[in-house]
Structures are given as structure tokens and as C-alpha cells.
N, C-alpha and C positions, 0 to 999 in steps of 0.2 A: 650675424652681427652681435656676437654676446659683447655685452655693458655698453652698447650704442642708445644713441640718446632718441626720442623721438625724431627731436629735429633731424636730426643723420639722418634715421629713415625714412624721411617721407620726404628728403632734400631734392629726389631726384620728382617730386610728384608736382606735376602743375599745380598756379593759384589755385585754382580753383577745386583742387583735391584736398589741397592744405583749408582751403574754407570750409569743406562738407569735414574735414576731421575736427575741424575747432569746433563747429557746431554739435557733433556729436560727444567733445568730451564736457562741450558745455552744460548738455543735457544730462550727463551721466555725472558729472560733478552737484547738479543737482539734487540729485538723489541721495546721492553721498561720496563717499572717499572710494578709490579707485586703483588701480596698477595698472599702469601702463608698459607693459612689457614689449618695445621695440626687437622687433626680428627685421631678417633681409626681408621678408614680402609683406611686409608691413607693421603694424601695431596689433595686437591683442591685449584685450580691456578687462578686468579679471576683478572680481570681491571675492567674494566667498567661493566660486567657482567662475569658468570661462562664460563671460555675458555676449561680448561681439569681437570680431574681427575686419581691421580696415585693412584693406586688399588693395594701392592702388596697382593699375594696370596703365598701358598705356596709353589707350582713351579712355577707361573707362573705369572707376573705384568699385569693388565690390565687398560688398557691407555682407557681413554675417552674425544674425541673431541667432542668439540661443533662446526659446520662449519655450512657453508652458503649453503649446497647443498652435496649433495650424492657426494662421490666417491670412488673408487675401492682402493686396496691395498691389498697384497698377506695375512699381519696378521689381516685383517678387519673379525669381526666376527660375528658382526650386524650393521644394521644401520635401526631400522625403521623408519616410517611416513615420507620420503621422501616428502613429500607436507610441509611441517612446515616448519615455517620460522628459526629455527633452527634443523638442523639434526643432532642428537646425534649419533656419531659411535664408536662400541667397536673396541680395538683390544685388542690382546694375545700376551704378549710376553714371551719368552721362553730364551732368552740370548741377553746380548748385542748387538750381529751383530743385533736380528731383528730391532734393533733403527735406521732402513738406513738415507739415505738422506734424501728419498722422505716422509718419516714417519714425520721425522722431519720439513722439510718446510710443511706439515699440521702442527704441531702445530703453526707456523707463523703464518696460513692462518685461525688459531682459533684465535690467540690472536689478528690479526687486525680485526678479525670479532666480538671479544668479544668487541673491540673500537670502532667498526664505522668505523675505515678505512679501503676501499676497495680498496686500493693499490696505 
């Protein structure tokens, strides 16, 4: 879907995938300024480098952080290569509520890691 707009992309995604993406660009606008670069299988969220990836699926959204170091989370689904200076980790999300708090300050802790700053 090159020059499709967010909205196009995530048109075919239930309420409730378009509320877990509001929420997270909510969090990342936050932080700071953002690119949101729409593709067919969803949105990738970019500063200085790639921070997350919203995946929806058809029950199910999959969120991909880029962070500085492993860590745990009850919807975390992978995270290999632990030793890499960036660790990619899946999660699953299933509804709104799984977008917690703690879900959410990881994306922070991607987008200041996708800048350089470590807090």
C-alpha cells in the first residue's frame, strides 16, 4: 500500500484494533514526533529508527517492540536473540484492556530507545 494513509490501513481492522492503535500512537506522540508509515499488514512507527509495529490480524493485533533488553509481560509472545543490541519482542493482543499500562510505558521505552535517549 505505498502513499496509503493510516486510515486505509487499518480500515479493514475492528473497533477495537483501531482503539489499541490510538492508544499507542497516543503514547508515542508523547514522547515525541513520529512517522507513521502505513503498509498492507499494518503500520510501522519510526524516529530515529524502527520503534514498533502494529500487525492487525484477524482476531487478534500484534504489537512489536523494538527495546533495549529483554523483558517479561503477561501478552509477550517472543522475544529472541536476547544478546542483540536491539531485542525485538512480540505480543498478542486479544482486546483493548490487554493495552495495560505497563504494555504501554514499553512503547515509551522503545521510542526513547529507537532516539537514543535513555531517559
Amino acid at each position: 500500500m505505498p502513499g496509503s494513509s493510516v486510515e486505509e490501513s487499518l480500515a479493514p481492522a475492528t473497533p477495537w484494533m483501531r482503539d489499541c492503535y490510538a492508544m499507542i500512537i497516543e503514547e508515542v506522540r508523547q514522547h515525541g514526533p513520529v512517522h507513521e508509515d502505513a503498509v498492507r499488514v499494518g503500520v510501522f512507527l519510526k524516529t530515529d529508527r524502527k520503534l514498533a509495529e502494529f500487525r492487525p490480524r484477524a482476531r487478534t493485533v500484534q504489537l512489536i517492540l523494538y527495546l533495549p533488553g529483554r523483558v517479561e509481560h503477561p501478552k509477550l509472545t517472543s522475544a529472541p536473540d536476547p544478546s542483540a543490541a536491539r531485542v525485538v519482542h512480540y505480543f498478542t493482543l486479544r482486546s483493548a484492556d490487554d493495552l495495560d499500562d505497563e504494555l504501554l510505558a514499553l512503547v515509551g521505552v522503545a521510542y526513547d530507545f529507537a532516539t537514543g535517549d535513555s531517559g
